[in-house]
KOLZA-429755 format. One line per field, with one value per residue (C-alpha): residue number from 0; x, y, z. Coordinates in nm, 2 decimals, padded with zeros to 4 digits. Each point is the difference from the previous one (the first is absolute). Layout:
KOLZA-429755
drenvo: [NUM, ...]
xx: [X, ...]
yy: [Y, ...]
zz: [Z, ...]
end
This chain:
KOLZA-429755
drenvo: [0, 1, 2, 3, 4, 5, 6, 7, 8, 9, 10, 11, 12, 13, 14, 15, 16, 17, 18, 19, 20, 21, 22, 23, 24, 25, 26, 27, 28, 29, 30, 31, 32, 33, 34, 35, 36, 37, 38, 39, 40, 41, 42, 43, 44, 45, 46, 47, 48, 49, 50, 51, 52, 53, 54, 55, 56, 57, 58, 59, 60, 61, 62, 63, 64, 65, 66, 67, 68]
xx: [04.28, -00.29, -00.35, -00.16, -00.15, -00.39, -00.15, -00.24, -00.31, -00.07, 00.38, 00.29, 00.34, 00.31, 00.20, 00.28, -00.25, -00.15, 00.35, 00.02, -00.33, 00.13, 00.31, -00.16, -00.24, 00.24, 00.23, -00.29, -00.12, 00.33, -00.08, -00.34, 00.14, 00.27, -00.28, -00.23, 00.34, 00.05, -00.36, 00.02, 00.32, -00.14, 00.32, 00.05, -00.32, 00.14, 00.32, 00.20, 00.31, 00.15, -00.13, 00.35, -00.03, -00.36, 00.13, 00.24, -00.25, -00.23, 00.29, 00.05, -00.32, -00.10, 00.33, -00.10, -00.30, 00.09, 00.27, -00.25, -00.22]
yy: [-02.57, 00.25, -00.03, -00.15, 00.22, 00.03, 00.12, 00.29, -00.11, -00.05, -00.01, -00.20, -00.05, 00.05, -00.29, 00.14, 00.03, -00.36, -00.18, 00.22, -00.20, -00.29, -00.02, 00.12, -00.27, -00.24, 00.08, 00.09, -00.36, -00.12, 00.19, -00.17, -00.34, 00.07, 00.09, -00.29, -00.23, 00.13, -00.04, -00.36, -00.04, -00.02, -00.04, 00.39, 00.05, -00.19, 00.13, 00.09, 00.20, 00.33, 00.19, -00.03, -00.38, 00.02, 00.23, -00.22, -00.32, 00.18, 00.09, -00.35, -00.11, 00.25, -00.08, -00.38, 00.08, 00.20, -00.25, -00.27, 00.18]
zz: [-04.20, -00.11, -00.02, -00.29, -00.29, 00.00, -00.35, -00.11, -00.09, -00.34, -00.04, -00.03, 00.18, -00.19, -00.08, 00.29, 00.26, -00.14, 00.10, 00.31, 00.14, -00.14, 00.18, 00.34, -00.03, -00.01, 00.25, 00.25, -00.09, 00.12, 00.34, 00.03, -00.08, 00.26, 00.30, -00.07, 00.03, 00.29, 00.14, -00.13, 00.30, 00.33, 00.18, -00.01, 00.19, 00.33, -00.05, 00.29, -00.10, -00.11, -00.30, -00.12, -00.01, -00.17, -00.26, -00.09, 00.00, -00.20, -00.26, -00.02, -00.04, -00.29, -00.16, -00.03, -00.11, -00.27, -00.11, -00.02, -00.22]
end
């Protein structure tokens, strides 16, 4: 992923650069969505177990999230 395009001033973005933002936007949306999920779970913040094991919860939780949506 790059960083977004920022215009001139007085000047436009090309259509290219345009759909470039676009798409950044919204997968960096899907990010955001992802983290305030995981905020909204507050089993993970007494969690007791390996960092393997909490990978694999989080995994799970993001991937029912973005199946329900």
């Amino acid at each position: 992923m790059g960083t977004p395009f920022k215009r001139r001033k007085h000047r436009r973005l090309g259509t290219r650069k345009r759909l470039f933002n676009r798409h950044h936007a919204q997968v960096r949306a899907l990010g955001e969505q992802g983290a305030a999920t995981l905020k909204d779970w507050h089993v993970l913040r007494k969690a007791r177990c390996s960092p393997a094991r909490i990978t694999t919860i989080v995994q799970v939780i993001l991937a029912l999230h973005h199946h329900t949506n």
